[in-house]
N, C-alpha and C positions, 0 to 999 in steps of 0.2 A: 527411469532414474538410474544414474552413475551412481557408484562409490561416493565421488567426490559429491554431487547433489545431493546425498542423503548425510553425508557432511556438514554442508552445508544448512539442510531442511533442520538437519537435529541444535545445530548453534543453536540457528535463529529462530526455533518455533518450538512448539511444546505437543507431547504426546495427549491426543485427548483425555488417552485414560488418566493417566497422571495428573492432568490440569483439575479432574473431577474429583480426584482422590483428596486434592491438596485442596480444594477450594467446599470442598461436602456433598459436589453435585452428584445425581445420580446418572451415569453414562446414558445409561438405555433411554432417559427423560430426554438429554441431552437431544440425541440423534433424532426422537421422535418431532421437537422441537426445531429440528433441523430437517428432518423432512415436512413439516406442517410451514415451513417458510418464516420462520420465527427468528431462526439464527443461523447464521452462514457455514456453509457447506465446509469441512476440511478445508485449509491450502493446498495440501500436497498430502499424497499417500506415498509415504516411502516405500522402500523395497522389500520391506519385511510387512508391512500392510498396515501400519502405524500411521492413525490419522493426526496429519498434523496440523496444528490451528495455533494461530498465534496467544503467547501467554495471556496477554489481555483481552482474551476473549469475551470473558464476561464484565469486564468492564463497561463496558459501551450500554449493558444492557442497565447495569446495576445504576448509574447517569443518568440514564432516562425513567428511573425506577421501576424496573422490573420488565420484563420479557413480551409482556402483555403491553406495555408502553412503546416498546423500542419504536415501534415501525413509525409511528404520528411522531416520537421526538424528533427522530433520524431526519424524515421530511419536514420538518419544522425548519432545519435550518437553510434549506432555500427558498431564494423567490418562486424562483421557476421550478414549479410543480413536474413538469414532464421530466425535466433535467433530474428534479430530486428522485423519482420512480425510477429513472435509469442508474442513476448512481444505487440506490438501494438493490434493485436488480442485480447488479455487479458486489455490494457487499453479501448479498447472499449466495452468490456463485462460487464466494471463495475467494474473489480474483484479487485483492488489493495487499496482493503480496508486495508489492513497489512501497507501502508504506511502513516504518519502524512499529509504529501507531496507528490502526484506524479510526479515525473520527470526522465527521464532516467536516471541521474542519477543518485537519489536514487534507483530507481527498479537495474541498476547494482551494486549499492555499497551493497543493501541489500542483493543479490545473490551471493557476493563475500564473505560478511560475515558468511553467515547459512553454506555455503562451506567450511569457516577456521574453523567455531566450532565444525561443525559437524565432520572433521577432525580432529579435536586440538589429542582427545584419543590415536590418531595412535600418536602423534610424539615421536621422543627418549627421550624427556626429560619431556613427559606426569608426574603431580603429582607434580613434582618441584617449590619451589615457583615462580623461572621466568616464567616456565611455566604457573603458574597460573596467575600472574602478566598479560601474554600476553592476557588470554584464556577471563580475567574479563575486558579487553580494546576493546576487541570485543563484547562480550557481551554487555558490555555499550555503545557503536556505537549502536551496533543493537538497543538496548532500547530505543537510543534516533530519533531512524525512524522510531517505530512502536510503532500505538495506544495501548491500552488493548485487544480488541477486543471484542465481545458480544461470548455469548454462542450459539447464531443464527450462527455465524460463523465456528463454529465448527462441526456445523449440515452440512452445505452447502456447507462445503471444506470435509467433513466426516473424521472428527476426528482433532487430534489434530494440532494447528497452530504454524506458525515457532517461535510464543513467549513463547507455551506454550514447544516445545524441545530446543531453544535453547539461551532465555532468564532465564525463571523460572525453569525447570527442572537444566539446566549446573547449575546455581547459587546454588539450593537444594545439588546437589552433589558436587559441588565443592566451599564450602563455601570460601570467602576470610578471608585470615588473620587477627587475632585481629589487 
């Protein structure tokens, strides 16, 4: 991690100690919790070794009421069982840094969206201004559920992330109308 990524890491996300402190949790419970596969791993470890997890951490849990629920609420909300183990898989990794907010259902509206844009090219009335009308209402959804993200991110996912194809890139190409 840069400078500027731990710039970055500290805007957008919160120290775990700190989030414990302010919230009554006990750290050490935390982590154990976190290695028993209960609650997701750190985002990011900064460069001074400061785990950092997004502020609403324990939101998601306190939702499903309590810690001990999470996992059965989380997979509640899909159909598709495999699909929902993988998605949980990846919120305990840490990985869903791409979102403001983690919740099922942003992690599926964000998957429904990168799908419409990355489609939009194909459709018959590709270039049109309704078409672009639609193409920059998605884009703008997406925008508004995903942070900037760090160039560390880009290292760790290897290459480029779903803001940099299908926020900033669609936008460069398909500018909207004066």
């Amino acid at each position: 991690m840069t400078a500027d990524d731990d710039a970055y890491v500290t805007a957008w996300f919160t120290d775990l100690e700190e989030l414990c402190r302010a919230t009554g949790r006990d750290p050490g419970q935390v982590r154990r919790l976190v290695l028993e596969g209960r609650l997701p791993l750190p985002s990011y470890l900064r460069s001074d070794d400061a785990e950092m997890v997004p502020a609403d951490l324990f939101g998601l849990a306190d939702r499903a009421g309590g810690v001990e629920a999470l996992e059965g609420w989380f997979l509640e909300h899909w159909e598709d069982q495999a699909a929902a183990k993988e998605e949980w898989g990846a919120y305990l990794d840490g990985q869903f840094v791409c979102l403001r907010s983690v919740t099922p259902h942003n992690i599926q509206r964000k998957g429904t969206l990168v799908t419409a844009i990355e489609a939009a090219p194909g459709e018959p009335d590709a270039g049109t201004p309704a078409w672009t009308r639609r193409l920059h209402a998605l884009v703008d959804e997406l925008d508004a559920l995903e942070p900037p993200f760090t160039a560390y991110d880009r290292l760790r996912f290897a290459g480029p992330v779903s803001r940099d194809r299908c926020i900033n890139a669609v936008r460069a190409r398909h500018p909207r109308a004066a």
